[in-house]
Structures are given as structure tokens and as C-alpha cells.
N, C-alpha and C positions, 0 to 999 in steps of 0.2 A: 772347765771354764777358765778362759784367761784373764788370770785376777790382777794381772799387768795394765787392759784396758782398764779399766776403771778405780787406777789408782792413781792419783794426781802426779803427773810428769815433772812440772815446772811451776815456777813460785802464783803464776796465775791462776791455774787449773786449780792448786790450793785453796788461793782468794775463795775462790769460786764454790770450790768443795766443800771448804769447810763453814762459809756462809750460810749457802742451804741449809746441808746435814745437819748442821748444829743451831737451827729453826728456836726450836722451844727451848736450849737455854739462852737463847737472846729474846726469847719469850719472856721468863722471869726474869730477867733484870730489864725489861723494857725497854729493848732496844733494835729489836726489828726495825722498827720505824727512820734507824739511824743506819743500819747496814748496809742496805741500797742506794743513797747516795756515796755513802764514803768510798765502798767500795767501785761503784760505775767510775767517778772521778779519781780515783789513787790508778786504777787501770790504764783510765786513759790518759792521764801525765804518767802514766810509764811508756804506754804506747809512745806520745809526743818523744819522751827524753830519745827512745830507742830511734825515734824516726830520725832525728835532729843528730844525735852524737853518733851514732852508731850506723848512723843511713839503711835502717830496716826495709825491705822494700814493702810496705805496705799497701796495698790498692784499694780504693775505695769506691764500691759498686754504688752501680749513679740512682739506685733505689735509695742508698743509707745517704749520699748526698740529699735527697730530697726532704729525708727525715731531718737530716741538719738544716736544713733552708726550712722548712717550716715550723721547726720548734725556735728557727732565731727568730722567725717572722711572730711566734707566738708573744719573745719577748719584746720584742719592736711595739705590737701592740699594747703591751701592758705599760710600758713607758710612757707612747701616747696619752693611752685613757688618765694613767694618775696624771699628766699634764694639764688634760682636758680640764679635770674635776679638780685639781690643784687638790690635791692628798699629801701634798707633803712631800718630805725626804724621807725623813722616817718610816712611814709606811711603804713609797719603794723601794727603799731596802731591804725590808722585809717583805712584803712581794717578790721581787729579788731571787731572794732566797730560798723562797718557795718555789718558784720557778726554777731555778737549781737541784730542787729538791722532788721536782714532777715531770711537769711536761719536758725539761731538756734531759730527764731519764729514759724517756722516747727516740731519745736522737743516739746518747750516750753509748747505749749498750748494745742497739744497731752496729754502732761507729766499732766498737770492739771486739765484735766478732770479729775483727780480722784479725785477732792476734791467734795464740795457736791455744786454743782450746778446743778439746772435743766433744763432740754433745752428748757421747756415752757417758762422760763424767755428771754431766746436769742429770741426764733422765737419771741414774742410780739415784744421786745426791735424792731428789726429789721422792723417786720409791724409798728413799731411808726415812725421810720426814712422815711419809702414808705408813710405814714401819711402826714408827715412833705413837702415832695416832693410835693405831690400831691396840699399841702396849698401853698407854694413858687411858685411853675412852672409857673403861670401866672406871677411874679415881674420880671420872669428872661428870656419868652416871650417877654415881656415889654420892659424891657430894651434892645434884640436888637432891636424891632420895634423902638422906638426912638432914637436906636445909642447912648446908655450909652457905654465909655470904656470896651473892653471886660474883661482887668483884673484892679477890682477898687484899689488893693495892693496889696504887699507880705510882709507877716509880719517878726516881728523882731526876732521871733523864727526861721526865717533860719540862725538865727548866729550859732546855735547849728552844723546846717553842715546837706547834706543831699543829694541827686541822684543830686536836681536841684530846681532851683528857685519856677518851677512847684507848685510843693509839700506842697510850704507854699498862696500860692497866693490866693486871692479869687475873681474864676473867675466868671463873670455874665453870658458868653455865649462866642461861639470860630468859626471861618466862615473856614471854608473848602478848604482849596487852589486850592484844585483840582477840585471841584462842586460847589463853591462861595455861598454853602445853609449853614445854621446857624445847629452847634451841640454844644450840653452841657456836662459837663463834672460835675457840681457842684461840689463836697466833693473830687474828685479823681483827677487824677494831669493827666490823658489825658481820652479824652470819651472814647476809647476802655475797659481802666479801669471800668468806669461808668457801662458799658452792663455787665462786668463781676459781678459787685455788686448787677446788676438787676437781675439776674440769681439765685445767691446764697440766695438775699431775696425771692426768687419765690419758691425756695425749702423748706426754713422755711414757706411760706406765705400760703402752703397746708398743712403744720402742725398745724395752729394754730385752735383751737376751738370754739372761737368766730368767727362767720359769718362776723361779722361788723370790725372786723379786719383780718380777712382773706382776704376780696373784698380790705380794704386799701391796704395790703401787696402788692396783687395779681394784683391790677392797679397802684400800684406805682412800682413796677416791673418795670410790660412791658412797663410802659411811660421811667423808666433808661434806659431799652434796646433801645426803637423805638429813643429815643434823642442822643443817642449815636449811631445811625450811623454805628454800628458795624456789620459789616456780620458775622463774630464768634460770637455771641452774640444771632444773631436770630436762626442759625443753633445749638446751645447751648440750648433756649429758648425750640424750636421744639425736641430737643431730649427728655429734661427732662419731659414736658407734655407726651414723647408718654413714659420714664421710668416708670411713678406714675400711667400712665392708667393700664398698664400691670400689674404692683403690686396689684393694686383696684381690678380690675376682673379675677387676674392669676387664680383663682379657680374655674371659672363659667365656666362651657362648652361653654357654648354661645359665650365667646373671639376663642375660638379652632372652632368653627363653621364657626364665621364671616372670621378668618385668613385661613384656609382654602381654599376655594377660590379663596382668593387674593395671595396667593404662589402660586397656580396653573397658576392664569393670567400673575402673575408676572413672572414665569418659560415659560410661552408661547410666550411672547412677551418682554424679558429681556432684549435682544439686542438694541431692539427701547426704552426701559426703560433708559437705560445704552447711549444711545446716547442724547435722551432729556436732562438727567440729567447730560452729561458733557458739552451740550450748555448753560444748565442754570449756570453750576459753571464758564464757559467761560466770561458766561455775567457780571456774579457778579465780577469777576475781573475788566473787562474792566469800569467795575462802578466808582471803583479810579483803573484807571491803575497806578498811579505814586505811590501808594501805596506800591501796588503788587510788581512795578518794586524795589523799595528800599528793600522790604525786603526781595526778592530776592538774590539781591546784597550783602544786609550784610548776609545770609546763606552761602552765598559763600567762603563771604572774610574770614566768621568766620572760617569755613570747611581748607578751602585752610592754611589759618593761624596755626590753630590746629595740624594740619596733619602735616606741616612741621618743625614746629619749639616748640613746647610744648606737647608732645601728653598724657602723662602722669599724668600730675601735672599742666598743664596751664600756663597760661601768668601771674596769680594771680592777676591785675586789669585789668577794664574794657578799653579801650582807645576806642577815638574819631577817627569814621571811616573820608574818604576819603569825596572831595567833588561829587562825583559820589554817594555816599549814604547821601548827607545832612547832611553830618559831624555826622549822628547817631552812637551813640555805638556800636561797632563791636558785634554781638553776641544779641544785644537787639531784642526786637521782638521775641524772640522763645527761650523756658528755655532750649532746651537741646543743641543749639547751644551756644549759653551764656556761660554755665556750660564746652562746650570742648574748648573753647576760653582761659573762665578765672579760670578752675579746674581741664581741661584735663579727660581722662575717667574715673579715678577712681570717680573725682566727680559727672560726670553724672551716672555711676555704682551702687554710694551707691542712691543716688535718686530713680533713677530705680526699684534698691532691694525693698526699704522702699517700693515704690507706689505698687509694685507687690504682697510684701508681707499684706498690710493691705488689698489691694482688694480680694485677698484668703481670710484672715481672715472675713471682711465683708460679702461677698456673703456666706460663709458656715453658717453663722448665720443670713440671709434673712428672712428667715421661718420661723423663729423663735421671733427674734427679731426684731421689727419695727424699732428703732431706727437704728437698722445696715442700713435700706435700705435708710433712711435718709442722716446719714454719708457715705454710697455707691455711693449716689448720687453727693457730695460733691466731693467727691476722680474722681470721672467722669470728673465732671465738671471740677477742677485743672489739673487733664490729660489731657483734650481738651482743656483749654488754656497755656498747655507748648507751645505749637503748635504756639501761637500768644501774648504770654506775656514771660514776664520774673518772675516767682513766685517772687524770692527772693525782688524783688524791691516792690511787690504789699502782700506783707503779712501783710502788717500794714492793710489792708483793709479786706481781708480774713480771717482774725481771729478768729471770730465768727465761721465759719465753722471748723478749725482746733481744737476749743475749742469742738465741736459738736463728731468730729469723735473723741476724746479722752474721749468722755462720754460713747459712744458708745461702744468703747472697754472696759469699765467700767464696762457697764451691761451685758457683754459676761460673766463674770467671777461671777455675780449676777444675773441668770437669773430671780427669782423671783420678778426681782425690772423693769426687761424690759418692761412688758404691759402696765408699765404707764411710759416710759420712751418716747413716741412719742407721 
């Protein structure tokens, strides 16, 4: 193995490396939450200085433009709305800030893959972290079996300010209100989060070259997913295995032989298909029904709210729903209800654009490019969890992947540097 790849070249690739890698000790001191911004913005005023004094030639694919035009369009809207509502100064600045601290980390770290980082370096980083799980998961088994406190602190870095106590805390493990069975969350501030970080490292963790860090990535995955409890997570899990399989064999007649077949059984007997499969989605609700039922609830309130009273421009902060939804966030739970809530449609609009437009860009260069199917997979994955997250709150976590598909679009515009770019 050439242990030259995957050893950080230049002061970036460091940033980068050792941000990841060293996950759970920015875990215990509670500061995950803080590393993904500092580091998206210190990169990219390194980017700017090098462009500016140094005349780097940097290029800027007109997918990552789009991400920068929509995530400014995002703050254009939140300006408006506290205008609208007269909120203060106060609170737009801290709005602000939070917007600094989410949706312009969408734009950000798109914007910096153009600098020279390799994505061999993320996918390891990442398999270190599924690494590191895999070494921990028995302390943190352990400790509910003896009933250690579920969260042992919350550290001092939530003075900085932040969604919620969550974020800074270190939890051991978290009991299920509704099934009273034990889920973990470790590094992420709720397990639904966790499944989605299991997913994202499952896409690097069939990237990676080494065998003996591929099986790490690839079992500390699916141990995030299975602990995390998350039904998005396993239905996420199951799509992106049967995405990579198709990629693997799209060219062997043999995949056309075997599918074959099975569209034909499947066109025979669709209806019984189609019914099995909306008892099985029945069940999986009724699994947490009190789930279901809340986030129902707040789609509603958000919808019903949006429509009547902001439709354009939003509410521009989040507010603390009713106690029929568990006093959760109006709009939490699902990014594109959030976005008509607290941005109105233009900010779900530009979102939209931006996803639509790099998934074009992407899939045209499949074929071609390995890396695009990577960062396609990526762009998948954040589509199916608008559905059941909120991006902007969870992009401190996601990052690594948003740094991926801005490499990607990198080697669109260099195609000679692609076959070794995955």
C-alpha cells in the first residue's frame, strides 16, 4: 500500500485530516459543533489570500457558483423576513451568524474543493472515525448496561451559542421514549443524525483502497446506522448498496440478464408488490408511532403557517412549536418545510435550483468520471434526508461530503486528473 496517498501533503489536507480523524476528541470537549465552520472559512480566506497575492489560478465550476448564488439568496431572505417582522438587530445578527454557521457551509465547502485536496485523504479520515467507533461501542454498551448517566456533560463551548444544549454534550447513550430500548447518538446531537453520518461514511468506506480500512469504514457504518434506530437511515443504507452495485456491473450484460426477469415478475405481480410494500411502510411507522405522529404535526403547522402568513420571504427564525408537537421547532424535521417556514419559497427555490442543478451536472459526467458518481451519491443522500432532517442544522457533520462533491466538480473541468480522483 502506498502510505504516501493518504498522508496529508500540505497545510490543507492536514486542516482537513486531522478535523475528521480526531472526531471524538473534539467530541469530549465539545467542540465538533465549532470545527466545521472555523475550518470551511479559515480555508477559504486562505483560498481568497492565495487568489489575490499569489494569483492562484483557481476555477470555479458554474455548479459551485450556483451553490454560492443560492446560499447568498438564502441570506437575502433572512434579512428581508427579520425586516418584515422588525426582529431587531440583535437577533439578525445572530441569525447572521447562524447562517454563517449552516446554510453558507453549503456553499463553502463546495467553493473549496478547488483547492488541492484529495478525496483519498477524506475517505481514510472517515474510515478512522468508523475505526474509532468500532474500538469505543463496547464502553458505551457498557455503560447503559450498568446505568452510567446518559449525558456525562455539556461543555463550556456552548457559551459560544448554538441550536441547543444537544450539540455540546457528551452523551453515553439515550433510551427511546416510545420503545424504552437504548439508541446512541455518540458525536452527533440526536441518533437520526448518527444513521445519516453512517451512510455518508459507507459511501467513502467503498472508496477506500485498502481492504483493512475499507471492512473498518464499511462495519462502522452500518453499526452508526443499526444504533441509530433510524428508518431513514436503513432505507438510505439499502438504496446506496443497490446505487454502487449498478455502477460496478452497469456494463456487464449479465446485470441486463439478471434485471430482466425481475421487471417482468415485477410488472406481473406489481399490485401485490405495491401492497406488501405499503404494509411494510405502515408497520415501520407504527414502530414509533409518536414519532410519525409529531412530525407530522409540525409539516402541517409549518405548511398551514407558511401559506398564511410569510409565503415569500418567511418567518426568518425558527420558533418553538406547540405542546401537541413536543414544543419542537415548527418546520424541524424535514428541510424543505423548515426553509417555507423560516425563508419562504424563494429560499426553498434557490435550494432546489442548486440540488437540480449539480445533479445534471453530476450524472452527465458518470461515465466518465468516478469521482462524480461518488459526489452523486452524496447529493442523493442530502435529497433523502431533506425529507427527515433539517440540512442547515446538520452541516457541521456533513461536510466531508460537500467538500467531496466540490472536488468533483473540480475534476469535471480536468478531466485528465479524474481516474485517479476516486
Amino acid at each position: 500500500m502506498d502510505t504516501q496517498t493518504h498522508t496529508p501533503q500540505n497545510s490543507d489536507e492536514k486542516l482537513v485530516w486531522y478535523s475528521i480523524s480526531f472526531t471524538y476528541l473534539f467530541w469530549l470537549l465539545g467542540a465538533v459543533y465549532i470545527v466545521a465552520p472555523v475550518i470551511g472559512w479559515v480555508l477559504l480566506l486562505k483560498m481568497l489570500r492565495r487568489y489575490t497575492f499569489n494569483h492562484a489560478p483557481y476555477q470555479i465550476p458554474p455548479a459551485v457558483k450556483t451553490w454560492c448564488i443560492a446560499m447568498f439568496i438564502m441570506l437575502v431572505a433572512l434579512i428581508i423576513a427579520h425586516i418584515d417582522y422588525q426582529l431587531g438587530t440583535p437577533k439578525l445578527i445572530k441569525s447572521t451568524i447562524g447562517w454563517a454557521k449552516g446554510w453558507a457551509l453549503l456553499a463553502v465547502f463546495p467553493l473549496i474543493g478547488a483547492l488541492d485536496i484529495r478525496p483519498e485523504i477524506i475517505y481514510r479520515a472517515c474510515c478512522q472515525v468508523c475505526k474509532h467507533t468500532l474500538i469505543l461501542l463496547p464502553l458505551f454498551v457498557l455503560a447503559w448496561l450498568v446505568r452510567l448517566p446518559e449525558t456525562l456533560y455539556v461543555s463550556p463551548t456552548s457559551i459560544i451559542g448554538g441550536p441547543g444544549p444537544e450539540f455540546f454534550s457528551v452523551s453515553l447513550y439515550e433510551i427511546d421514549p416510545g420503545s424504552g430500548l437504548p439508541r446512541w447518538r455518540l458525536f452527533t446531537p440526536w441518533a437520526p443524525a448518527l444513521g445519516m453520518l453512517g451512510n455518508l461514511f459507507s459511501i467513502f468506506a467503498l472508496q477506500e483502497k485498502s481492504l483493512k480500512y475499507k471492512l473498518y469504514g464499511l462495519a462502522g457504518a452500518l453499526i452508526m446506522i443499526l444504533i441509530s434506530q433510524s428508518r431513514l437511515a436503513i432505507a438510505c443504507y439499502l438504496f446506496i448498496m443497490v446505487y454502487f452495485i449498478f455502477w460496478r456491473y452497469h456494463k456487464q450484460p449479465a446485470l441486463y440478464l439478471i434485471a430482466s426477469p425481475i421487471v417482468l415478475v415485477a410488472g406481473l405481480f406489481g399490485t401485490h408488490v405495491l401492497e406488501k410494500l405499503e404494509s411494510t411502510i405502515l408497520a415501520i411507522k407504527a414502530a414509533r408511532a409518536g414519532s410519525t405522529r409529531v412530525r407530522g404535526e409540525l409539516a402541517h403547522i409549518a405548511i398551514e403557517r407558511w401559506s398564511n402568513e410569510a409565503i415569500w420571504w418567511g418567518h426568518g427564525i425558527v420558533e418553538r412549536g406547540p405542546h401537541l408537537v413536543e414544543y419542537m421547532p415548527i418546520g424541524s424535521h424535514h428541510t424543505w418545510y423548515g426553509l417555507l417556514f423560516v425563508k419562504g419559497a424563494i429560499g426553498a427555490t434557490a435550494l432546489a435550483i442548486a440540488m437540480l442543478f449539480s445533479a445534471m451536472s453530476l450524472i452527465r459526467h458518470c461515465a466518465s468520471h468516478p469521482l462524480s458518481r461518488v459526489a452523486l451519491a452524496v447529493l442523493i443522500m442530502l435529497f433523502l434526508y431533506t425529507f427527515g432532517e433539517n440540512l442547515e442544522i446538520l452541516a457541521y457533520l456533513f461536510w466531508p461530503g460537500l467538500l467531496i462533491i466540490g472536488i468533483a466538480f473540480k475534476t469535471q473541468l480536468t478531466p485528465s486528473q479524474s481516474d485517479n480522483a476516486s
